[in-house]
Structures are given as C-alpha cells and as structure tokens.
C-alpha positions as CSV (number, residue, x, y, z in Angstrom):
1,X,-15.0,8.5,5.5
2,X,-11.8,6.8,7.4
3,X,-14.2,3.4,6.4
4,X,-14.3,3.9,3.0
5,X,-10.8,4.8,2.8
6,X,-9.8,1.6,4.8
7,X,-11.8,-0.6,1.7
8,X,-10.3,1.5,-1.1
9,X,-6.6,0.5,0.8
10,X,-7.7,-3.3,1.3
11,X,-9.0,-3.4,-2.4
12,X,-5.9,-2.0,-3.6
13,X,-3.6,-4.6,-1.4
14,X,-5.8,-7.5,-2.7
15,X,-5.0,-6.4,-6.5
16,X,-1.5,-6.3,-5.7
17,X,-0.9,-9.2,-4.0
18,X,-3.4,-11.3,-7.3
19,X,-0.6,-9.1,-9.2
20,X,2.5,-10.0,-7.5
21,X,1.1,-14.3,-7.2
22,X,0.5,-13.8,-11.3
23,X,3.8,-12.3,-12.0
24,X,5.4,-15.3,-10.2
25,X,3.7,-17.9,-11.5
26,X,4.3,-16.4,-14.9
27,X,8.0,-16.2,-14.3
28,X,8.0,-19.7,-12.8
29,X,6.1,-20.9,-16.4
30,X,9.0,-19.2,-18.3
31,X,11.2,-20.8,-16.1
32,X,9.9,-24.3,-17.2
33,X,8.4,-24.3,-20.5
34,X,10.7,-21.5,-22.1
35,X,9.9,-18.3,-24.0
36,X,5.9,-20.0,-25.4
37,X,3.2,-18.5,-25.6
38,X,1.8,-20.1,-22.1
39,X,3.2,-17.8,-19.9
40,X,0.7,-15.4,-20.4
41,X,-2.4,-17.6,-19.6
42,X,-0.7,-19.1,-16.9
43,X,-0.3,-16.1,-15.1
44,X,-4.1,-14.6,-15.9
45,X,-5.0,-18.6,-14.3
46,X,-3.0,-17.6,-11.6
47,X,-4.6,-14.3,-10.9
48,X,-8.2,-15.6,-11.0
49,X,-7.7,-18.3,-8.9
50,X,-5.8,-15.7,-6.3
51,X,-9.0,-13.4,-6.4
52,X,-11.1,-17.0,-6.4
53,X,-9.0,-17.8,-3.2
54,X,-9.4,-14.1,-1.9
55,X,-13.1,-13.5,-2.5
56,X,-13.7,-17.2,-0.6
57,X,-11.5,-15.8,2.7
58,X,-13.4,-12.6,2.4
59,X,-17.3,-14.6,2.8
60,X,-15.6,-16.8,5.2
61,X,-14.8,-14.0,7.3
62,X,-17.9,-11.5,6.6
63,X,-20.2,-11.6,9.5
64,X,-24.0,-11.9,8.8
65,X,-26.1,-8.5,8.9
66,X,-27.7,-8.0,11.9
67,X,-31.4,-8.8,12.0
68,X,-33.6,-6.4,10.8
69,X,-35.9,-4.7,14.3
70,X,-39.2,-6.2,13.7
C-alpha cells in the first residue's frame, strides 16, 4: 500500500516539475519572440524533452530484476 502510494507521489512530482520546466520555457519564448504563436509548441518541446530527460534518469537508476530461482 505505502509503495504504491510512494509511486502515485513520485509520478505526481515528475508531472509537475515537466509542468513547471514547460511553463518557463514558454514564458522565456514570450520573453524573446513576443506574443506568436510559438510559445505554445515551445513549451509542449519543453515538456517532452523533460519527461525524455526524466524517463532516461529513471532506467539509469532502475536496478535489474533479480534472477529468476532456477
């Protein structure tokens, strides 16, 4: 129970932080090009490539299953 909890809460924190990066980087696009229409696939690039970058630290950091009794 407490485990499955702890991955709904890590889950949740990832989203968020792909969130908060994307609303940044959409700001920072504003910031620079103006009011255009690119803001909004700027920030959808940057919250890809924060899941990208998220999903790659999360199999970096998995540990292999252990082998199977045989």
């Amino acid at each position: 129970m407490v485990s499955t909890l702890r991955l709904y809460y890590e889950a949740f924190i990832a989203i968020a932080l792909m969130a908060v990066v994307a609303i940044i980087c959409g700001f920072i696009a504003a910031a620079i090009i103006g009011g255009s229409p690119p803001n909004f696939p700027v920030a959808a690039l940057a919250f890809l490539v924060t899941g990208a970058f998220l999903l790659f630290r999360l199999w970096r950091n998995s540990r292999p299953s252990a082998l199977p009794l045989g």
